[in-house]
C-alpha positions in Angstrom: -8.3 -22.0 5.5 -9.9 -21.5 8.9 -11.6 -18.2 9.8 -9.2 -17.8 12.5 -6.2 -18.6 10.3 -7.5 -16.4 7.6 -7.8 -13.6 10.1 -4.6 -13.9 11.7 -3.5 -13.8 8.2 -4.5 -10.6 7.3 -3.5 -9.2 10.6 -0.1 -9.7 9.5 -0.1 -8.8 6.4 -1.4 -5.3 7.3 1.1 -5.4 10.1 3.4 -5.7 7.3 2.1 -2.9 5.1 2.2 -0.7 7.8 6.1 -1.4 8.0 6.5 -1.2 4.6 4.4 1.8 3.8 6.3 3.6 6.3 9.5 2.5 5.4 9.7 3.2 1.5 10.9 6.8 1.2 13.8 5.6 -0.8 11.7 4.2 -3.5 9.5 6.5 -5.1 10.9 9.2 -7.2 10.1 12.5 -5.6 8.3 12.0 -2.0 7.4 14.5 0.4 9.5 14.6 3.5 8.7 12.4 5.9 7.7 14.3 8.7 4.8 15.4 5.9 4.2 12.0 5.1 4.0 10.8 9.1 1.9 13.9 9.8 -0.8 13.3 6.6 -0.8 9.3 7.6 -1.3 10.1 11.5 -4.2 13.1 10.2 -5.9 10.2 8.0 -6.1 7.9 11.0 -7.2 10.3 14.0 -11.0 10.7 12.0 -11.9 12.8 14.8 -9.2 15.1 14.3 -8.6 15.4 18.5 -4.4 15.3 17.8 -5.0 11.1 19.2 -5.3 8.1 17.7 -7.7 6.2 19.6 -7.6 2.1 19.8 -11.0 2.5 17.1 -9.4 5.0 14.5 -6.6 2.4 14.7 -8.3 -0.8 14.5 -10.0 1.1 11.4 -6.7 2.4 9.8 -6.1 -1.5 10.2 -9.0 -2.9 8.7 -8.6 -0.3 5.7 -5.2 -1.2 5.0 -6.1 -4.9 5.6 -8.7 -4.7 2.7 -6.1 -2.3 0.2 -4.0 -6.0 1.0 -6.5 -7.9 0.0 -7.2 -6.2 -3.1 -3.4 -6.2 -3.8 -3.2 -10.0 -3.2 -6.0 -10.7 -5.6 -4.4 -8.9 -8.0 -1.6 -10.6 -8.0 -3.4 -14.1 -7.6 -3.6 -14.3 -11.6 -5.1 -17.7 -12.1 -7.5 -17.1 -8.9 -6.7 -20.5 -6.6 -6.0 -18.6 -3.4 -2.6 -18.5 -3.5 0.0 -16.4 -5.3 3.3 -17.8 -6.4 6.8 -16.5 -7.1 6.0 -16.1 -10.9 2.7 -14.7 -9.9 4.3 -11.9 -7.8 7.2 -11.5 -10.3 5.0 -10.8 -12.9 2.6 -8.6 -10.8 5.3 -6.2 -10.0 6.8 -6.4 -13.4 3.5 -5.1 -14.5 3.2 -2.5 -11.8 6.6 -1.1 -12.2 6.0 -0.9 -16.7 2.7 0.9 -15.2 4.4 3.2 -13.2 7.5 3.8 -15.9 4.5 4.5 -19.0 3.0 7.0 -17.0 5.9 8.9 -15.7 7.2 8.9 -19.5 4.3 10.3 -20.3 4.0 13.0 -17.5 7.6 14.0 -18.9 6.4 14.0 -22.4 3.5 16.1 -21.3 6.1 18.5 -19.3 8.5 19.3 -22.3 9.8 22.5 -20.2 10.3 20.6 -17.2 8.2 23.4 -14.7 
């Protein structure tokens, strides 16, 4: 895959994190509100804490979710040829989801008066 390609790849696919990222409220069990979510993801990017985003802080909000991708992607690329396929993924979030379950089961095991 071309430099280019590769690039424009990754583009997108933080694009689409982005999106995503901001779009999940629904899916997590118990999530701040998301004006506190918008405000704590706007306070991450503006490093220079001037109440902006500059085109910098967001080309580096970019990059850093571009890499969290690409960590994500080789995660899910089990038999490591580049590519990730349906079972791949399938199984990946199987495996995230069992993760997530065991240690929220065990958080409420911990928490037998529920405070």
């Amino acid at each position: 895959m071309s430099q280019h390609r590769l690039a424009k790849l990754c583009l997108v696919t933080a694009s689409c994190a982005l999106a995503t990222l901001l779009s999940t409220s629904a899916l997590a069990d118990k999530k701040p509100p998301r004006s506190d979510r918008d405000r704590d993801m706007f306070a991450r990017v503006d490093s220079d804490g001037d109440g902006y985003i500059s085109a910098a802080e967001h080309a580096a909000g970019i990059a850093a979710m571009t890499e969290k991708m690409n960590q994500r992607f080789t995660a899910m690329d089990a038999d490591g040829d580049g590519r990730v396929s349906a079972q791949e993924a399938k199984e990946h979030h199987q495996a995230l989801r069992a993760e997530r379950r065991d240690r929220r089961d065990h958080y409420r095991e911990q928490d037998r008066d529920r405070d």
